[in-house]
Jmol script that loads the backbone (N, CA, C; Angstrom):
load data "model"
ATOM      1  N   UNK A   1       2.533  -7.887  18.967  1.00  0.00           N
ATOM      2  CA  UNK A   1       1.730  -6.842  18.384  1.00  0.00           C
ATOM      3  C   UNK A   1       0.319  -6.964  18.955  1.00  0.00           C
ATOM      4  N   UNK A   2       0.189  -5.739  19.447  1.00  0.00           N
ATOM      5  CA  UNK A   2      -1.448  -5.912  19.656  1.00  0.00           C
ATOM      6  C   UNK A   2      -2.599  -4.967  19.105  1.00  0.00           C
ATOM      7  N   UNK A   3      -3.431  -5.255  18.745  1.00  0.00           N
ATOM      8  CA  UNK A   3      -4.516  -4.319  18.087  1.00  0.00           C
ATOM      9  C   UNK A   3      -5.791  -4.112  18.600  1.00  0.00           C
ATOM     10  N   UNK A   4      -6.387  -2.770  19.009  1.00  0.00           N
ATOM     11  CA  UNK A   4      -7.754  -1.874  19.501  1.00  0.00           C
ATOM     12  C   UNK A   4      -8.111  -1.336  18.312  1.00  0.00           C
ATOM     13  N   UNK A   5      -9.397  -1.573  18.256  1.00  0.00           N
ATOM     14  CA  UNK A   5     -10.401  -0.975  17.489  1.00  0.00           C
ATOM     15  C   UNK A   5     -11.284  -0.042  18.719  1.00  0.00           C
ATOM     16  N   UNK A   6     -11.190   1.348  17.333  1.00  0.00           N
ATOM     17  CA  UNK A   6     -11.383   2.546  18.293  1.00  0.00           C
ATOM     18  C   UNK A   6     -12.344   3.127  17.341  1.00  0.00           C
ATOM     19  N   UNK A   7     -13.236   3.739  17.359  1.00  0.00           N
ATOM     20  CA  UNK A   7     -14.107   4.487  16.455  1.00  0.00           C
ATOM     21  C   UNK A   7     -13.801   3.942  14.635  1.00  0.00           C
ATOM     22  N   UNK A   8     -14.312   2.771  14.756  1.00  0.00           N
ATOM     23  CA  UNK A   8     -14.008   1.522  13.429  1.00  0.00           C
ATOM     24  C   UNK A   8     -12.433   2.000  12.938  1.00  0.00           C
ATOM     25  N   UNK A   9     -11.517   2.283  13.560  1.00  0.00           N
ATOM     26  CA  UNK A   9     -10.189   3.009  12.978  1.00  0.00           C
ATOM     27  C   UNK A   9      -8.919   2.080  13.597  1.00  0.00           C
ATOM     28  N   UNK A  10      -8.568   0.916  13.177  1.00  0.00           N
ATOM     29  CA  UNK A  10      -7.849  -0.074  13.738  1.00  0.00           C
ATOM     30  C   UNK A  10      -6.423   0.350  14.233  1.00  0.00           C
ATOM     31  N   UNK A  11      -6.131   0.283  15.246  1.00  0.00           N
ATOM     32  CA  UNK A  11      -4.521   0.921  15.784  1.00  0.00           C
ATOM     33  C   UNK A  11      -3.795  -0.439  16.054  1.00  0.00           C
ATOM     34  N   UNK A  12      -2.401  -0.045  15.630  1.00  0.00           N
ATOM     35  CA  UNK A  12      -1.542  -1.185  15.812  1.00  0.00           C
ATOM     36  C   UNK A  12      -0.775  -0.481  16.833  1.00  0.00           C
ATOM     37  N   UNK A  13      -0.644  -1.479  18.484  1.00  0.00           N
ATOM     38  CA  UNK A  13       0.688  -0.595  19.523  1.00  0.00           C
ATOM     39  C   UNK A  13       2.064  -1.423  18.905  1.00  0.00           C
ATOM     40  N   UNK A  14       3.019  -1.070  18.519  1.00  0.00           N
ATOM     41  CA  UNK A  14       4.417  -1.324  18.923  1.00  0.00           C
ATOM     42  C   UNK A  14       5.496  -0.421  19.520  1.00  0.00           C
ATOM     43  N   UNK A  15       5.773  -0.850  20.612  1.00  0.00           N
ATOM     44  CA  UNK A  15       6.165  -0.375  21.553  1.00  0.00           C
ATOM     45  C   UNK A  15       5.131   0.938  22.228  1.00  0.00           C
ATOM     46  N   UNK A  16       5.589   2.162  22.081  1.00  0.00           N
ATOM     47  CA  UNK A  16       4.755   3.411  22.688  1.00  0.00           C
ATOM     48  C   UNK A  16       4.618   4.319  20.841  1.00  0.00           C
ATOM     49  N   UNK A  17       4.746   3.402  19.836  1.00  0.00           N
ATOM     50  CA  UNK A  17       4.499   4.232  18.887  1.00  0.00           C
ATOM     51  C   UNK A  17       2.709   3.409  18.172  1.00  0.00           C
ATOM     52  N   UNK A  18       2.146   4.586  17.513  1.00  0.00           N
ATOM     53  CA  UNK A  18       1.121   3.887  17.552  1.00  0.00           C
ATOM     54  C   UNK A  18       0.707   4.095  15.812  1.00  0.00           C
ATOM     55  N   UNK A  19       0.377   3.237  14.944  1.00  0.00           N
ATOM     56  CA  UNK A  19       0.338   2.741  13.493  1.00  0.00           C
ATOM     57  C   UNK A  19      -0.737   2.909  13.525  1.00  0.00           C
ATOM     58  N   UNK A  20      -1.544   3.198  12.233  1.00  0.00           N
ATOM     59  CA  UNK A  20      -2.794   2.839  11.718  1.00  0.00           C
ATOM     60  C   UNK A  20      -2.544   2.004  10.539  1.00  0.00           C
ATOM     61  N   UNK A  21      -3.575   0.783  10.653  1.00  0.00           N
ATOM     62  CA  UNK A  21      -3.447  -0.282   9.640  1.00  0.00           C
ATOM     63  C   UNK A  21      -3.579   0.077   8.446  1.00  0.00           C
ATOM     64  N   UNK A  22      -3.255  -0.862   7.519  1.00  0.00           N
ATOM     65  CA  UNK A  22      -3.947   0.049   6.179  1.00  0.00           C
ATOM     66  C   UNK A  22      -5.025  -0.315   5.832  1.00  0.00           C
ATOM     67  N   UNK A  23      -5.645   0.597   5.020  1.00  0.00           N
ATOM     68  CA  UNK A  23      -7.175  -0.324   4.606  1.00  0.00           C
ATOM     69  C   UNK A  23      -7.481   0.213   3.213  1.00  0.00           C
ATOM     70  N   UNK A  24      -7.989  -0.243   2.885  1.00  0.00           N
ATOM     71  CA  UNK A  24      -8.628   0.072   1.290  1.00  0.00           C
ATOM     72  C   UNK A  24      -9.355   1.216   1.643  1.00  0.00           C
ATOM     73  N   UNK A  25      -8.703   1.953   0.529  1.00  0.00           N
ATOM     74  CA  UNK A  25      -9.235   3.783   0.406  1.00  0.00           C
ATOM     75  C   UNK A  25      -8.404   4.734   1.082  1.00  0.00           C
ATOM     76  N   UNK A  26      -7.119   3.874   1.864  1.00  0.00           N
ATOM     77  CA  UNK A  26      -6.677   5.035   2.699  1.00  0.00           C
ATOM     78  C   UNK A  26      -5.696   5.621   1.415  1.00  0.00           C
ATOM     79  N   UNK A  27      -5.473   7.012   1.416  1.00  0.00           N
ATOM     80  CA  UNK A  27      -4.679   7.639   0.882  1.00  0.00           C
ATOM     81  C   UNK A  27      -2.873   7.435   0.953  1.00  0.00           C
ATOM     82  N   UNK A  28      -1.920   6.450   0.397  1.00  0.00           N
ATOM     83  CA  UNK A  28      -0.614   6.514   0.619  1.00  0.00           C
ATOM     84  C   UNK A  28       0.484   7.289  -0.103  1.00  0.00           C
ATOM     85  N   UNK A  29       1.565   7.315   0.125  1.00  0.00           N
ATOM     86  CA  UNK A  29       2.876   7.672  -0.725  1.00  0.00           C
ATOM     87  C   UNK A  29       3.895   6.737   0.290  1.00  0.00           C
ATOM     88  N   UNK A  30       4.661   6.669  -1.667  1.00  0.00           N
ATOM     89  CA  UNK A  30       5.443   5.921  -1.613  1.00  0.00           C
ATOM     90  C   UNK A  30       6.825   6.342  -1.192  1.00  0.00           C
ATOM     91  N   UNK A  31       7.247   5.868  -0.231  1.00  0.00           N
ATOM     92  CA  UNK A  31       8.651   6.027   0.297  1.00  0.00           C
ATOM     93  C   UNK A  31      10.166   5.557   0.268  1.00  0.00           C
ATOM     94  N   UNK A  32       9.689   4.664  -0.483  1.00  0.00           N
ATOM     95  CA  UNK A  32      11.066   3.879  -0.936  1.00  0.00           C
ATOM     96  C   UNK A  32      11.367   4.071  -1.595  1.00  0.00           C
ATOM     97  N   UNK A  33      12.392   3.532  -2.781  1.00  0.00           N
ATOM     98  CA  UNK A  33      12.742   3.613  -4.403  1.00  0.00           C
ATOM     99  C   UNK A  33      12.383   2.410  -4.971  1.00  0.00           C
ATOM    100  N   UNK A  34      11.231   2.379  -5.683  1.00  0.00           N
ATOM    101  CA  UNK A  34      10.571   1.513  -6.058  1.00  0.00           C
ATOM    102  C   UNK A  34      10.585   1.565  -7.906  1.00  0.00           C
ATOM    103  N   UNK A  35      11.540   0.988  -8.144  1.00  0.00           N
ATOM    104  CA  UNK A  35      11.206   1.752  -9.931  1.00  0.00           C
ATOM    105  C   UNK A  35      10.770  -0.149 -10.911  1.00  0.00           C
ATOM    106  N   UNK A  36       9.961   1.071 -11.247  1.00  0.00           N
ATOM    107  CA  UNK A  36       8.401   0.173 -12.523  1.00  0.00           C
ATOM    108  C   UNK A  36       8.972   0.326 -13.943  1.00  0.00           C
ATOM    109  N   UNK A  37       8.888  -0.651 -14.963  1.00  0.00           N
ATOM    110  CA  UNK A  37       9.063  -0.442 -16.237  1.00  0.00           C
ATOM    111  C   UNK A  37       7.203  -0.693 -16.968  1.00  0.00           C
ATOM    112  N   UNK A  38       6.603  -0.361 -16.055  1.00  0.00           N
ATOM    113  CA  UNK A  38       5.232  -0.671 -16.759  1.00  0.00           C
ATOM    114  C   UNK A  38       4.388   1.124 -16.542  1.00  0.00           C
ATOM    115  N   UNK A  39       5.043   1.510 -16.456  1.00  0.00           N
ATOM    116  CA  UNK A  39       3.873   2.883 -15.966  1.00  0.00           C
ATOM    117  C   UNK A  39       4.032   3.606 -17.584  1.00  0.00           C
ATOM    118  N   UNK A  40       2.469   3.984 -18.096  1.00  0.00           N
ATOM    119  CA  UNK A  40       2.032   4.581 -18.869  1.00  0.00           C
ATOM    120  C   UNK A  40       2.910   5.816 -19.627  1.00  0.00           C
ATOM    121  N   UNK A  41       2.885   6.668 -19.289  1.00  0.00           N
ATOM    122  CA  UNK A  41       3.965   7.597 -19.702  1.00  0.00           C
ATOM    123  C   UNK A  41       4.827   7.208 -19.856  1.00  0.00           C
ATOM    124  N   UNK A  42       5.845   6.235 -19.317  1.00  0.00           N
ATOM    125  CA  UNK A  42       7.360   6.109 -19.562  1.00  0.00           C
ATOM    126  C   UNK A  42       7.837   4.319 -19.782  1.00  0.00           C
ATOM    127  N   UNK A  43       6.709   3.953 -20.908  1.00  0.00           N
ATOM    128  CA  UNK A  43       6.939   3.156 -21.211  1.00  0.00           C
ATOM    129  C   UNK A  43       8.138   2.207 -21.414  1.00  0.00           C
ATOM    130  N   UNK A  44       8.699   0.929 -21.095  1.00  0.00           N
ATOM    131  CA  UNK A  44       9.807   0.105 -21.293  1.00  0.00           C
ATOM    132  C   UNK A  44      11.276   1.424 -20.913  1.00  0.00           C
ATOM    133  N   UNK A  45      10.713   2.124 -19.469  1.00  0.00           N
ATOM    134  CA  UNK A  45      11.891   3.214 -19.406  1.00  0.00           C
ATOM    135  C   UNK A  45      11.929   2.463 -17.757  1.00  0.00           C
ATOM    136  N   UNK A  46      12.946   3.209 -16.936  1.00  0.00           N
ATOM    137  CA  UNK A  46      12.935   2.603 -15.537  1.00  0.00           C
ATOM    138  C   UNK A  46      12.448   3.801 -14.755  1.00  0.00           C
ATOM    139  N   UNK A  47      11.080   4.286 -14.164  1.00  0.00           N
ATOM    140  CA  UNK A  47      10.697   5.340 -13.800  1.00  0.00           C
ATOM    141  C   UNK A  47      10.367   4.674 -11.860  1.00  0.00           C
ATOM    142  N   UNK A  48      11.111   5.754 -11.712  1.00  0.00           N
ATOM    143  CA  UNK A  48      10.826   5.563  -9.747  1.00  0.00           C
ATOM    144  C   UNK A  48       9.660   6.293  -8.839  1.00  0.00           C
ATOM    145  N   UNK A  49       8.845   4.977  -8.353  1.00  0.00           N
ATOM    146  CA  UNK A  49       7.696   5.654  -7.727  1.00  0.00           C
ATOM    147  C   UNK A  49       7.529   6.390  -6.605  1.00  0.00           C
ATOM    148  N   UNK A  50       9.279   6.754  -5.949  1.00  0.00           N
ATOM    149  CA  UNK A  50       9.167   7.232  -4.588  1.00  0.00           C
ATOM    150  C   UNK A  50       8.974   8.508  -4.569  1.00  0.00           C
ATOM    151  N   UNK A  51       8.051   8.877  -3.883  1.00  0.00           N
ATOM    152  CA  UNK A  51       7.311  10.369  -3.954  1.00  0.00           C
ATOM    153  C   UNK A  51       5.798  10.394  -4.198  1.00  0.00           C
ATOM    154  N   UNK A  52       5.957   9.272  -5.162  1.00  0.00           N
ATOM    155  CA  UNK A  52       4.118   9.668  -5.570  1.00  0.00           C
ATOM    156  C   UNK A  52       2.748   9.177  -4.521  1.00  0.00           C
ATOM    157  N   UNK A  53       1.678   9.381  -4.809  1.00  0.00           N
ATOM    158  CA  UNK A  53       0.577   9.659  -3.897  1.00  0.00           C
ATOM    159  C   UNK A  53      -0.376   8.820  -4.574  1.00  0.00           C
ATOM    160  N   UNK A  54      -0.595   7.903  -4.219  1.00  0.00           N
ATOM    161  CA  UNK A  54      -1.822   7.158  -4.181  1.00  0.00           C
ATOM    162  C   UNK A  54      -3.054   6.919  -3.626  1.00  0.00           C
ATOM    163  N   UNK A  55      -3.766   5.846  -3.814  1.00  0.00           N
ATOM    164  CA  UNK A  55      -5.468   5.114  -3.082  1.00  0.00           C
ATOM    165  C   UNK A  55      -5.277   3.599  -3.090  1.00  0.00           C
ATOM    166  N   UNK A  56      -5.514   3.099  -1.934  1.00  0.00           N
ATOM    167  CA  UNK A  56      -5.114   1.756  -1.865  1.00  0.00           C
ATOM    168  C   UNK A  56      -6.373   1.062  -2.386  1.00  0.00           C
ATOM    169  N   UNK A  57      -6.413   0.450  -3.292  1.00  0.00           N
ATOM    170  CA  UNK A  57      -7.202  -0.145  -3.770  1.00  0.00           C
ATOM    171  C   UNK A  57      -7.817  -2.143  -3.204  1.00  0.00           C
ATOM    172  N   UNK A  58      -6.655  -2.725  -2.561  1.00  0.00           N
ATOM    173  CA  UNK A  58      -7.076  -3.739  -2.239  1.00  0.00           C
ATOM    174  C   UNK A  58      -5.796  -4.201  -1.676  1.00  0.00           C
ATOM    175  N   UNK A  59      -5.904  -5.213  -0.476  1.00  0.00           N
ATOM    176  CA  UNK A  59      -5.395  -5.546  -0.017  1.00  0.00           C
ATOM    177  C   UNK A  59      -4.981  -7.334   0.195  1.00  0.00           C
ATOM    178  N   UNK A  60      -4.736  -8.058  -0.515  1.00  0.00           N
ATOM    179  CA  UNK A  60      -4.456  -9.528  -0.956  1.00  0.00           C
ATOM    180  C   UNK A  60      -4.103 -10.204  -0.012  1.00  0.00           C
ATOM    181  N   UNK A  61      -5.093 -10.610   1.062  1.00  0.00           N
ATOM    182  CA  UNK A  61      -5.282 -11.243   2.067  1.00  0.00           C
ATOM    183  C   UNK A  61      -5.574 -12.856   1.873  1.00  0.00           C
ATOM    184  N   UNK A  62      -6.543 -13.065   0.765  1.00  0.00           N
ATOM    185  CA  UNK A  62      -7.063 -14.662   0.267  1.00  0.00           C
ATOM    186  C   UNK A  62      -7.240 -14.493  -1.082  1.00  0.00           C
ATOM    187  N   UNK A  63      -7.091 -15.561  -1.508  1.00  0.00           N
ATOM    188  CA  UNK A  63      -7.456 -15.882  -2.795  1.00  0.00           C
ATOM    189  C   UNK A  63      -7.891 -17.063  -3.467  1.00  0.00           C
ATOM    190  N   UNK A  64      -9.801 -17.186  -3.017  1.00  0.00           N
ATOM    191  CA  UNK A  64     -10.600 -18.268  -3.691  1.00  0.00           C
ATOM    192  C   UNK A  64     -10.905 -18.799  -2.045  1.00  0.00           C
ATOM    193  N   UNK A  65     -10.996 -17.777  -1.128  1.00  0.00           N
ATOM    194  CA  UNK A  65     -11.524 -18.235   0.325  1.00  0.00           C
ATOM    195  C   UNK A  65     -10.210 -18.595   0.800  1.00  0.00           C
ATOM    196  N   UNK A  66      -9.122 -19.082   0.725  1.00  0.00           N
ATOM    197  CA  UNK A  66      -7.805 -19.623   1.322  1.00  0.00           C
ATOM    198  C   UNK A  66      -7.173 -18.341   1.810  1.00  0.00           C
ATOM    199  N   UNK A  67      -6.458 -18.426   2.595  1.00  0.00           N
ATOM    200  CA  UNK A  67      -5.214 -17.439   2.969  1.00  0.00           C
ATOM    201  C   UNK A  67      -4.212 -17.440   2.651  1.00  0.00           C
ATOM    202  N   UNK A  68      -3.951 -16.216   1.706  1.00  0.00           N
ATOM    203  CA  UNK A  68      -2.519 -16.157   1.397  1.00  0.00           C
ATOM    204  C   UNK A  68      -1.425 -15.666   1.587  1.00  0.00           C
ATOM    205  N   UNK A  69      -0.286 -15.376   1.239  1.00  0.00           N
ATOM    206  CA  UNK A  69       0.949 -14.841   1.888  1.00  0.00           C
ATOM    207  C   UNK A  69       1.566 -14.043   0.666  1.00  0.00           C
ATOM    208  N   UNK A  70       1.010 -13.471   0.210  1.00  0.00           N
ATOM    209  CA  UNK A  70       1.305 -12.670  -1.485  1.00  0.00           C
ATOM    210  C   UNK A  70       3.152 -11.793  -0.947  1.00  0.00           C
ATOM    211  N   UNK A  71       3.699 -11.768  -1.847  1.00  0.00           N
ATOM    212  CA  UNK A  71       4.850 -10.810  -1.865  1.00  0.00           C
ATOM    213  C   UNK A  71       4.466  -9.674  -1.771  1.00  0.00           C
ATOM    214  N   UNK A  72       3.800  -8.979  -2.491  1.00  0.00           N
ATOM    215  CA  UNK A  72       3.425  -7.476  -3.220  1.00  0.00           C
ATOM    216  C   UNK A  72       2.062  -7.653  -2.845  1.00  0.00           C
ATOM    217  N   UNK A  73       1.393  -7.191  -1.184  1.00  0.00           N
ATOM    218  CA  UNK A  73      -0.216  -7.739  -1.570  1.00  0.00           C
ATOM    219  C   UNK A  73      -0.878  -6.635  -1.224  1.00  0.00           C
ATOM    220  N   UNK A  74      -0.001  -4.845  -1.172  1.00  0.00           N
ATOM    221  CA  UNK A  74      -1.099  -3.841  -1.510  1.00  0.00           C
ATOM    222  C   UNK A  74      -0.735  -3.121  -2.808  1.00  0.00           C
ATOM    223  N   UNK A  75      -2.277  -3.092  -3.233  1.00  0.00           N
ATOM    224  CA  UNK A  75      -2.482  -2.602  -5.153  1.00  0.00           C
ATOM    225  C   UNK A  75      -2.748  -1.499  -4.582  1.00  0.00           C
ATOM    226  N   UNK A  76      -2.106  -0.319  -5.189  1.00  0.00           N
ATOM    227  CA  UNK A  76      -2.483   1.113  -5.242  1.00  0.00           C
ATOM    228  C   UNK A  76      -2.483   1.725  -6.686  1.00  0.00           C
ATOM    229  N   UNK A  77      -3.720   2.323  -6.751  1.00  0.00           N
ATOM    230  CA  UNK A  77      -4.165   3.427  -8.032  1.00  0.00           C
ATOM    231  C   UNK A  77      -3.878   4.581  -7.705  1.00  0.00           C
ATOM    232  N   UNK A  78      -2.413   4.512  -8.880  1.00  0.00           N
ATOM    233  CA  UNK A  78      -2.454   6.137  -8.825  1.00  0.00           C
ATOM    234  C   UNK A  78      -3.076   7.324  -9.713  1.00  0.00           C
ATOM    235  N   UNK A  79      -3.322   6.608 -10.753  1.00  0.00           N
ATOM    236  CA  UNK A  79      -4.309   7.708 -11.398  1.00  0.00           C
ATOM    237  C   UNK A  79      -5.213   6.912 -12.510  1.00  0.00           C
ATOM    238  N   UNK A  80      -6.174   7.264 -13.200  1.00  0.00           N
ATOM    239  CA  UNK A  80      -6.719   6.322 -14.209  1.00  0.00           C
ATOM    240  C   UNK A  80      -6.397   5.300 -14.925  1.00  0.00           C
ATOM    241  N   UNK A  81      -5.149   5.059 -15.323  1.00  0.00           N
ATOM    242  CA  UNK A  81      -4.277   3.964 -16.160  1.00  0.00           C
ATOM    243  C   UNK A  81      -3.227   3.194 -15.238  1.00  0.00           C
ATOM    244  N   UNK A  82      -2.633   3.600 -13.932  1.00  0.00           N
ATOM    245  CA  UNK A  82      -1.977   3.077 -13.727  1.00  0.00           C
ATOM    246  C   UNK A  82      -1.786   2.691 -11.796  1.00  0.00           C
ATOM    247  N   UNK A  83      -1.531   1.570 -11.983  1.00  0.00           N
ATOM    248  CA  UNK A  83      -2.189   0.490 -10.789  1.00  0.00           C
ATOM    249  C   UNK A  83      -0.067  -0.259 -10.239  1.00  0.00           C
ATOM    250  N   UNK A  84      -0.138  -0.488  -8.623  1.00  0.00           N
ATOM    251  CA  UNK A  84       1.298  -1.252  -8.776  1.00  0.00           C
ATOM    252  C   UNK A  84       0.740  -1.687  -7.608  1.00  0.00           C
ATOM    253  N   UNK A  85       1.646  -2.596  -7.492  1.00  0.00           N
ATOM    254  CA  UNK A  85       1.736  -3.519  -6.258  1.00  0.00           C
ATOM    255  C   UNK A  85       2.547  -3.431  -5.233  1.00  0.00           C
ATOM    256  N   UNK A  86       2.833  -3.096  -4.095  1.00  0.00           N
ATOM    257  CA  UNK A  86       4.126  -2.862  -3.058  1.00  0.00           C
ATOM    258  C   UNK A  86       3.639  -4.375  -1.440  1.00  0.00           C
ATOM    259  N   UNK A  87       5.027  -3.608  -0.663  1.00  0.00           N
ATOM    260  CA  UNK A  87       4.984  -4.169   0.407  1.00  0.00           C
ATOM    261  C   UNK A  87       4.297  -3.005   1.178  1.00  0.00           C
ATOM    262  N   UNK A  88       4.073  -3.231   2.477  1.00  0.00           N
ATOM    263  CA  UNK A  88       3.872  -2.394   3.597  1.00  0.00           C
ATOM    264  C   UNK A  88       4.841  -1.313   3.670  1.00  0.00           C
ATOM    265  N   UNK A  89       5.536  -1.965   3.767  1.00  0.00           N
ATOM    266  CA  UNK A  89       6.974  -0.939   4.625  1.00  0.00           C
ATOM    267  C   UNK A  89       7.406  -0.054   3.307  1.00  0.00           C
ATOM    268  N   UNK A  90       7.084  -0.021   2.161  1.00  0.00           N
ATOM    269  CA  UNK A  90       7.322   0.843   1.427  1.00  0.00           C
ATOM    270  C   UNK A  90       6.234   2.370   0.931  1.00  0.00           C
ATOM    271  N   UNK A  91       4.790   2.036   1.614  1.00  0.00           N
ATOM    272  CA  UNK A  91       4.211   3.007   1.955  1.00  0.00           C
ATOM    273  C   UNK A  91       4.718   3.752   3.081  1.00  0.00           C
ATOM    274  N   UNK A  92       3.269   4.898   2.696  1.00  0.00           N
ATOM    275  CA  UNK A  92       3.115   5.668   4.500  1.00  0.00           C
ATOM    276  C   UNK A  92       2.020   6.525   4.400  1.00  0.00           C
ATOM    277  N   UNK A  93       0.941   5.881   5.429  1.00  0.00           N
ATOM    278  CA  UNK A  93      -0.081   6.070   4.979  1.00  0.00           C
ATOM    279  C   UNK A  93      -0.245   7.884   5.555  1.00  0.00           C
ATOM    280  N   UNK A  94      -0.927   8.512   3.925  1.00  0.00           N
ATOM    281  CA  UNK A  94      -1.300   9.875   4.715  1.00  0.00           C
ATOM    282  C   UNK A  94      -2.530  10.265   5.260  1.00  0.00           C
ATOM    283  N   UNK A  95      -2.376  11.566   6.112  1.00  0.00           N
ATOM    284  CA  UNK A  95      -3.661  12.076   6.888  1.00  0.00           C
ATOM    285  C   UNK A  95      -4.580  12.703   6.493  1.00  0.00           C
TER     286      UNK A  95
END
end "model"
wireframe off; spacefill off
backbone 0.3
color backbone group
């Protein structure tokens, strides 16, 4: 994998396809079937997040200066009350 920084906008090449990293604030949706028993409205129910549209809120790189290797280490807010955790590959970041 290799990475250019281009007008502060980080590109990932693999192969001839070309990624933008994620970063805190970028706008995502979720693409997988990801189902939460914690989301607000549908309390202790099994509600699936694939479809919805988020703001990446942070990205769990270290924790206390160390580097870490988190399972779930991007937090996305999707609306005032309610916050989840995913992998990469289950976003996609929009334009």
């Amino acid at each position: 994998m290799v990475r250019l920084a281009r007008n502060n906008d980080e590109t990932v090449i693999l192969g001839q396809k070309r990624e933008r990293v994620m970063q805190i604030g970028d706008r995502v949706r979720v693409v997988t079937s990801v189902v939460v028993y914690h989301h607000p409205e549908h309390k202790k129910q099994a509600f699936d997040l694939q479809g919805m549209e988020g703001e990446i809120i942070t990205i769990m790189k270290e924790w206390e200066g160390r580097p870490i290797s988190a399972n779930l280490p991007v937090l996305v807010k999707f609306d005032s009350k309610f916050k989840a955790h995913f992998r990469e590959n289950e976003l996609e970041l929009l334009s």
